[in-house]
TORKOL-4160 file (C-alpha; in steps of 0.2 Angstrom, whole numbers, padded with zeros to 4 digits, m for minus):
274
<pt num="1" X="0700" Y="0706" Z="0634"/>
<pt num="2" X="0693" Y="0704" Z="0617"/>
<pt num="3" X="0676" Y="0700" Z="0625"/>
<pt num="4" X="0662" Y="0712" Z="0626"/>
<pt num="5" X="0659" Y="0718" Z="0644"/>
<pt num="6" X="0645" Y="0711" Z="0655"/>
<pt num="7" X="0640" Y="0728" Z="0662"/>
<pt num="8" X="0636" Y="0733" Z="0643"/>
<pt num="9" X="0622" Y="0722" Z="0639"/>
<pt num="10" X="0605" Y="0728" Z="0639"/>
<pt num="11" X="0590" Y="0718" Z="0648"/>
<pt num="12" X="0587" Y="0713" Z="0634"/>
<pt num="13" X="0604" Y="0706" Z="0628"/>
<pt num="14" X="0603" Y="0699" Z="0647"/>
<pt num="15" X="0587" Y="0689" Z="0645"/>
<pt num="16" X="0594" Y="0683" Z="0628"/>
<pt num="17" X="0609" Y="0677" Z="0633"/>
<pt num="18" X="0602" Y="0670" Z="0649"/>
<pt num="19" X="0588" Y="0659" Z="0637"/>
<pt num="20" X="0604" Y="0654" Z="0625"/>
<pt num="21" X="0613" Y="0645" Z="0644"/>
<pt num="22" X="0596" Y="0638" Z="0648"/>
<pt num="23" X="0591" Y="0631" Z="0631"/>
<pt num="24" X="0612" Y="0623" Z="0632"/>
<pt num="25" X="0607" Y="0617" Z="0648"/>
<pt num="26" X="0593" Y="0607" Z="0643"/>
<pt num="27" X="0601" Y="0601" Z="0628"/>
<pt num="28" X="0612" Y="0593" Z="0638"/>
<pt num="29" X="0602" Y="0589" Z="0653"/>
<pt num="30" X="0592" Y="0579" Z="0639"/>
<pt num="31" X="0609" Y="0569" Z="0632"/>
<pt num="32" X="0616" Y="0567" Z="0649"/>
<pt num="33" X="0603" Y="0553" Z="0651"/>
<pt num="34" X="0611" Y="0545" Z="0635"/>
<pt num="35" X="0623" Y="0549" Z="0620"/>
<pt num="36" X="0608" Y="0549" Z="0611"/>
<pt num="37" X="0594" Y="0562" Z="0614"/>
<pt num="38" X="0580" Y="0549" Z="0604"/>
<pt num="39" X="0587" Y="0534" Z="0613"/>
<pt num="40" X="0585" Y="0547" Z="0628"/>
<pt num="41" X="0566" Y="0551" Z="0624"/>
<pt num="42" X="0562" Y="0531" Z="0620"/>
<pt num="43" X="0569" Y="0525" Z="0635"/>
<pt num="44" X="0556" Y="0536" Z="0642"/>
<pt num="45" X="0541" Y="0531" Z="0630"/>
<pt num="46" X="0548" Y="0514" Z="0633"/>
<pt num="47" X="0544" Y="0515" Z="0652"/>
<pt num="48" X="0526" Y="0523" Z="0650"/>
<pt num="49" X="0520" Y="0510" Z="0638"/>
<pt num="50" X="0525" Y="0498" Z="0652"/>
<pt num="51" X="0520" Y="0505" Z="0666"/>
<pt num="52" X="0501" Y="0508" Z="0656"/>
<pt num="53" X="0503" Y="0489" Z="0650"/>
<pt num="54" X="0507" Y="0481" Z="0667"/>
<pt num="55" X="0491" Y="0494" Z="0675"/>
<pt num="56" X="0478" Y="0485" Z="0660"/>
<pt num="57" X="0481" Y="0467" Z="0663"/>
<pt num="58" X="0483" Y="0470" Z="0682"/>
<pt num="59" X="0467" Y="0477" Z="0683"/>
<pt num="60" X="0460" Y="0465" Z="0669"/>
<pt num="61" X="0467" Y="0450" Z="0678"/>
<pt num="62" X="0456" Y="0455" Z="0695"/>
<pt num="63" X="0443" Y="0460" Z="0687"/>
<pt num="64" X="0445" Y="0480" Z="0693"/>
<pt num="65" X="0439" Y="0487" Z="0676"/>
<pt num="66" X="0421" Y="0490" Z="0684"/>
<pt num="67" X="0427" Y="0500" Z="0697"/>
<pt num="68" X="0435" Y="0513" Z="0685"/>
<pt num="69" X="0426" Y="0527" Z="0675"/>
<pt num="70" X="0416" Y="0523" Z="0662"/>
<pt num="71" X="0422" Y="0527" Z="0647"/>
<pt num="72" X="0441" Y="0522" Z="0638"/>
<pt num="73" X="0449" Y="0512" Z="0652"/>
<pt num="74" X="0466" Y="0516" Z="0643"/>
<pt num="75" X="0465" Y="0534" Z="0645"/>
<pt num="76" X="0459" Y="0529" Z="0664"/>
<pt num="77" X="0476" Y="0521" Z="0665"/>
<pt num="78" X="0487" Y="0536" Z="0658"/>
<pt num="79" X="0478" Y="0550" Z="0667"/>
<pt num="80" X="0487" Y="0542" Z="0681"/>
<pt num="81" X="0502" Y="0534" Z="0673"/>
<pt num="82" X="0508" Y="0551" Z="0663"/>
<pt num="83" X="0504" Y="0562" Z="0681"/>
<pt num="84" X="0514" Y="0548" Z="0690"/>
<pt num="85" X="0528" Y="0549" Z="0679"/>
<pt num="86" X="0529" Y="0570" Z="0678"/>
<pt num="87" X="0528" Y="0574" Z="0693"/>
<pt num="88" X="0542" Y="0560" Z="0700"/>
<pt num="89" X="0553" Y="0562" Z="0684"/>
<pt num="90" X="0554" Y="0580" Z="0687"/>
<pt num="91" X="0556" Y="0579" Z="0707"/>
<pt num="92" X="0574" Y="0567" Z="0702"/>
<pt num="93" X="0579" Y="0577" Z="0686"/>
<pt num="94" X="0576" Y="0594" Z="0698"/>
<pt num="95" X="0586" Y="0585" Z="0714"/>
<pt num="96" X="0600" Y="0578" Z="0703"/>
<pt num="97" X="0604" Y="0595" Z="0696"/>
<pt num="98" X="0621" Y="0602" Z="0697"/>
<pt num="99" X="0622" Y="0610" Z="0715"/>
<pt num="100" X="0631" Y="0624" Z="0722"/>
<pt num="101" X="0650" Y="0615" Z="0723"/>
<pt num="102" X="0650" Y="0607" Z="0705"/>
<pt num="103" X="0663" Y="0609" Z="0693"/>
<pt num="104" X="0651" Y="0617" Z="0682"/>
<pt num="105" X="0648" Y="0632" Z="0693"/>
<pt num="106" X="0667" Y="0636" Z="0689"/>
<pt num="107" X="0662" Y="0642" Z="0671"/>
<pt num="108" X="0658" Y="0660" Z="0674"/>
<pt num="109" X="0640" Y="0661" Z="0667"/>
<pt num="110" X="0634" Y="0645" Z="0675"/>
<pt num="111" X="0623" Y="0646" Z="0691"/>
<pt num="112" X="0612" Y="0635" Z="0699"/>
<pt num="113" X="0596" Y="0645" Z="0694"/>
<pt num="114" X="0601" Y="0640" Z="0676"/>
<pt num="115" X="0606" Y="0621" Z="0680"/>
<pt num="116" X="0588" Y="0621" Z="0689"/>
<pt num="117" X="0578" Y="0629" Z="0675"/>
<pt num="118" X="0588" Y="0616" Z="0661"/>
<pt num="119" X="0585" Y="0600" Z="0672"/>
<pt num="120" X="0567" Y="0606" Z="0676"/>
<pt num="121" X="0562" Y="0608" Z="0657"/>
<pt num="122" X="0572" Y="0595" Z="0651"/>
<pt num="123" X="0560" Y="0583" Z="0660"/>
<pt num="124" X="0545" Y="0593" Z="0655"/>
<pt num="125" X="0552" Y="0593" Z="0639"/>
<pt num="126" X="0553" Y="0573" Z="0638"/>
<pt num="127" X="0537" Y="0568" Z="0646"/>
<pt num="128" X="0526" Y="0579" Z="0635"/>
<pt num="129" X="0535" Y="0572" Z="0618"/>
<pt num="130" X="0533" Y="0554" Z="0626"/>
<pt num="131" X="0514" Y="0560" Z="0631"/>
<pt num="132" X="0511" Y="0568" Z="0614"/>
<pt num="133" X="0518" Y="0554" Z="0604"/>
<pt num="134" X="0510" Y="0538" Z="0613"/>
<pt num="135" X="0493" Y="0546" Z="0612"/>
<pt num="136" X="0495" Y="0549" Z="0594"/>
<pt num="137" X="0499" Y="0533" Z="0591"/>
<pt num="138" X="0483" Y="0527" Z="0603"/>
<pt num="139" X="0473" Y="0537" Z="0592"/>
<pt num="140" X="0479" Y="0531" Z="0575"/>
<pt num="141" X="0481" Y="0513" Z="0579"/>
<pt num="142" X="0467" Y="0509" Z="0591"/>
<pt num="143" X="0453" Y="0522" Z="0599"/>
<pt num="144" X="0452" Y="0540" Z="0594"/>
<pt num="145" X="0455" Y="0548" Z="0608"/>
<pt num="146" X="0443" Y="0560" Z="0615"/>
<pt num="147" X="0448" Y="0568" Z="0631"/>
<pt num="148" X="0430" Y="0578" Z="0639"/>
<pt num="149" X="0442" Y="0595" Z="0643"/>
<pt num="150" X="0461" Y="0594" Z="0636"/>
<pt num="151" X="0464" Y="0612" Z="0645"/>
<pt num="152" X="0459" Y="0607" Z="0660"/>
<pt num="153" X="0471" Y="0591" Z="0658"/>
<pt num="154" X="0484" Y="0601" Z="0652"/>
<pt num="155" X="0484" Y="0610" Z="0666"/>
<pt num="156" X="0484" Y="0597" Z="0679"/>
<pt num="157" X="0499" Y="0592" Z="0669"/>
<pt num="158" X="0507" Y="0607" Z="0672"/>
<pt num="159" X="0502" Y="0607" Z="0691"/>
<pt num="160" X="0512" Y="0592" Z="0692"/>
<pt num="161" X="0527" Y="0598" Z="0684"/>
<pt num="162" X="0524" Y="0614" Z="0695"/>
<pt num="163" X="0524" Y="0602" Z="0711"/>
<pt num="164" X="0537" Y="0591" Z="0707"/>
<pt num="165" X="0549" Y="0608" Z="0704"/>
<pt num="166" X="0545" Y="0611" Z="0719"/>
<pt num="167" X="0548" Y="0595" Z="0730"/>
<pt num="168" X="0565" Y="0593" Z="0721"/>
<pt num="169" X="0571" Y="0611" Z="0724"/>
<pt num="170" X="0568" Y="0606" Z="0743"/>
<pt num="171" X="0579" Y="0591" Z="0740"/>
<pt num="172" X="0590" Y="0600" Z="0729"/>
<pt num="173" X="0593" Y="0612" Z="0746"/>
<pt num="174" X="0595" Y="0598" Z="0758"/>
<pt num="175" X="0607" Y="0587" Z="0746"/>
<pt num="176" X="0624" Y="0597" Z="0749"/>
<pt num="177" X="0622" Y="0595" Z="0768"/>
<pt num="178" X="0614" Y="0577" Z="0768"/>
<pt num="179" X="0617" Y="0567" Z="0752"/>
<pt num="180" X="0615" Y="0552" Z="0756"/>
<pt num="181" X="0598" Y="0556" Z="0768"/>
<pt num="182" X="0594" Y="0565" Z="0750"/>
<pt num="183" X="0595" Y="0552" Z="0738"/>
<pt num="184" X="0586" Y="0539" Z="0750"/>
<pt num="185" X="0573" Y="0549" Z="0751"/>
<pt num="186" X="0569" Y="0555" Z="0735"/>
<pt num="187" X="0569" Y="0536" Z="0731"/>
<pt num="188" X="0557" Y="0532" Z="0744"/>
<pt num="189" X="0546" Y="0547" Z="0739"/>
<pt num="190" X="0544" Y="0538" Z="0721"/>
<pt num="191" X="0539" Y="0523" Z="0728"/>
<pt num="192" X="0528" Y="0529" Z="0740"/>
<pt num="193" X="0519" Y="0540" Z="0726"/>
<pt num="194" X="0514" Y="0522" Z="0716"/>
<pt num="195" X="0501" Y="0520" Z="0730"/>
<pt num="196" X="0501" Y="0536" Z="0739"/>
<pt num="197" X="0496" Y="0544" Z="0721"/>
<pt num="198" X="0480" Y="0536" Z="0720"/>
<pt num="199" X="0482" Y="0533" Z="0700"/>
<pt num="200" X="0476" Y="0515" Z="0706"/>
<pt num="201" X="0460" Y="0519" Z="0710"/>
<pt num="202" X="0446" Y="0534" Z="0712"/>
<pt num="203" X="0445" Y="0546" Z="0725"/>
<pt num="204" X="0424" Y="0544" Z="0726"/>
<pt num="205" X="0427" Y="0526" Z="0727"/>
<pt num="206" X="0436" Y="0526" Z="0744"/>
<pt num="207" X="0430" Y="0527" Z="0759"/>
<pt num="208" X="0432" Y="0542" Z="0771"/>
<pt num="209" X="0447" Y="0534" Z="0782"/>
<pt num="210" X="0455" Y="0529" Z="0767"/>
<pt num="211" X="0453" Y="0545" Z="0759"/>
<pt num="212" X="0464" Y="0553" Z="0777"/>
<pt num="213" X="0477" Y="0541" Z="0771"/>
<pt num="214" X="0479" Y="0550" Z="0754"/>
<pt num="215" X="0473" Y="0567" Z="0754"/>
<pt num="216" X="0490" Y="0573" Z="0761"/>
<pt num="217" X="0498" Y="0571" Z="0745"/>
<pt num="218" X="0494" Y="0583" Z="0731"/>
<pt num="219" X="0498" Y="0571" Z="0718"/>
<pt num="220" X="0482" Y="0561" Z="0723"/>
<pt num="221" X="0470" Y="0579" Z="0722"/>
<pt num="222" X="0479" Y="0584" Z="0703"/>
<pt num="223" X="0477" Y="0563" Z="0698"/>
<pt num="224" X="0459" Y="0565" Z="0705"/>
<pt num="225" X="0456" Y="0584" Z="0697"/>
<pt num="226" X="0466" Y="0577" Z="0679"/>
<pt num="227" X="0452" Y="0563" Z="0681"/>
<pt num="228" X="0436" Y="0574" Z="0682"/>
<pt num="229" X="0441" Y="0587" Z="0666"/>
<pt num="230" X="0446" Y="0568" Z="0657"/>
<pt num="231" X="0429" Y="0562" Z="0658"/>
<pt num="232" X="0413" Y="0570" Z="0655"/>
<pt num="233" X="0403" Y="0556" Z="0668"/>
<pt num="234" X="0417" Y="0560" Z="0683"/>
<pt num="235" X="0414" Y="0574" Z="0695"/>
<pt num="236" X="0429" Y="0572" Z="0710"/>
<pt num="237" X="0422" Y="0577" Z="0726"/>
<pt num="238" X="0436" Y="0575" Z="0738"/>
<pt num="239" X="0448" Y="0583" Z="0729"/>
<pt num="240" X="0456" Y="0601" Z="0722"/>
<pt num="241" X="0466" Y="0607" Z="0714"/>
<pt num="242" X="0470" Y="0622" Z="0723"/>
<pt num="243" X="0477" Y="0611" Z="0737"/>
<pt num="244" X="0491" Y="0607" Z="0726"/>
<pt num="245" X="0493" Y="0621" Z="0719"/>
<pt num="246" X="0496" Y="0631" Z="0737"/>
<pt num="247" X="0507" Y="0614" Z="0742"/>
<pt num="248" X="0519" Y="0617" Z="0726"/>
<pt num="249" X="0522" Y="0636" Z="0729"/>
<pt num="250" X="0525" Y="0634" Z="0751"/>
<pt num="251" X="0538" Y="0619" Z="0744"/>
<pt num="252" X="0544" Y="0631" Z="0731"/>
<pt num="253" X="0548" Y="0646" Z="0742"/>
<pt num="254" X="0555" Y="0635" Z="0753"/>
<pt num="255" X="0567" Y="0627" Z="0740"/>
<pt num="256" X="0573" Y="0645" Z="0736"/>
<pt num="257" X="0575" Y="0650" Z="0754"/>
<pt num="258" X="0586" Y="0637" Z="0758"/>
<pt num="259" X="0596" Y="0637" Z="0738"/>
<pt num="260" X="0599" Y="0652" Z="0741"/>
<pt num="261" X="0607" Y="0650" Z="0760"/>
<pt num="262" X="0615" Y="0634" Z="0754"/>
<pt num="263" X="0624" Y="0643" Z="0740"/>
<pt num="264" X="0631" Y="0658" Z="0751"/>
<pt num="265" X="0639" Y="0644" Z="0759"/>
<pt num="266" X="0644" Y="0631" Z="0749"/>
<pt num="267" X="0662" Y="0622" Z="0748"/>
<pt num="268" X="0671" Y="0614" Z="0735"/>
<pt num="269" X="0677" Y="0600" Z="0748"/>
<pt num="270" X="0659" Y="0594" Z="0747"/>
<pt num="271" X="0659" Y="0589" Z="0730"/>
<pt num="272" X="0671" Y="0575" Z="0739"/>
<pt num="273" X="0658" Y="0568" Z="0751"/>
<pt num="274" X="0647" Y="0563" Z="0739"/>
């Protein structure tokens, strides 16, 4: 009773206390993935420097470097590699969040809007430290890093975030009803985007029944797009961005049409199925 009433607070005091729950949320989002939130975030690093590492002597070992762009053939490697990784570390942070019949959601301010929103920027959060950090350490150690339109990167970046919100929010959805279908499939998903991503090779290089393979997914157009605003000699011509763009928000009102059905008719019992 000594507690100030909800009907009280201003939009403001709303919005504030709504940003102190999500900012929580992330917090621990971030440490749920280890005690320790920089063993959390170099786990991560970790991963990307091996992913990038086993991509150059791949492609060194076949003698693949001449089909890539001309220019750094690192930053080749991680226009792919740091897309890869946002957009599918975001699509599991986003479908592993706290669902409509978790424990959580008995602690009156919680709701899945806010577990969403945490999981969601908590991946962003880690993948752009981990980006930020490995290119600085590029820079400093080996090749300056020149990058021919950072925006236009940046955004790609955030277009893959954007996308990958969006294909785990659908998932998210369809998990209470079909967790096991759920977690196959997300799994799947990943390793489908290793090839089906196209941060292997070009778009311009392909030929045109290869290219009807891979234009389906709009991880291959934002690769592609990230590609062309990277590299000053690179102009993608069988790819946009607007594709993905137009994919992420179909997925996304989807994923809040069916959250929100899937909430008005959650039951605790399901937490035991799963």
């Amino acid at each position: 009773m000594f507690q100030p009433s909800r009907s009280s607070r201003g939009p403001l005091g709303t919005a504030i206390n709504m940003a102190e729950l999500v900012y929580h949320s992330v917090v621990r989002s971030v440490r749920k993935q280890h005690n320790n939130a920089f063993a959390a975030i170099g786990i991560n690093i970790l991963q990307a420097v091996i992913f990038v590492g086993v991509f150059y002597v791949m492609f060194t070992m076949l003698g693949m470097r001449g089909s890539a762009i001309r220019g750094d053939f690192v930053i080749y490697i991680m226009t792919g590699i740091f897309l890869f990784m946002m957009h599918t570390k975001t699509v599991t942070a986003v479908a592993g969040s706290e669902g409509p019949a978790s424990a959580m959601m008995q602690h009156a301010p919680m709701t899945t809007m806010i577990a969403l929103a945490a999981s969601a920027l908590g991946a962003l959060y880690i993948q752009m430290l981990s980006l930020v950090m490995i290119m600085s350490v590029y820079h400093l150690a080996w090749n300056p890093v020149v990058i021919n339109d950072a925006p236009g990167v940046l955004f790609m970046m955030m277009v893959s975030w954007g996308t990958g919100v969006s294909v785990g929010m659908v998932l998210l959805a369809i998990k209470p009803w079909a967790p096991s279908f759920t977690t196959i499939f997300t799994s799947l998903y990943q390793r489908a985007n290793m090839v089906a991503s196209g941060k292997m090779f070009l778009a311009n290089s392909l030929p045109s029944f290869m290219i009807a393979m891979f234009d389906w997914n709009p991880l291959f157009h934002i690769i592609d797009q990230a590609r062309g605003y990277a590299f000053i000699n690179y102009n993608p011509r069988y790819s946009n961005w607007e594709y993905a763009v137009w994919v992420g928000v179909v997925l996304m009102v989807i994923g809040l049409m069916g959250e929100f059905y899937t909430r008005k008719h959650a039951s605790a019992s399901w937490s035991a199925r799963r």
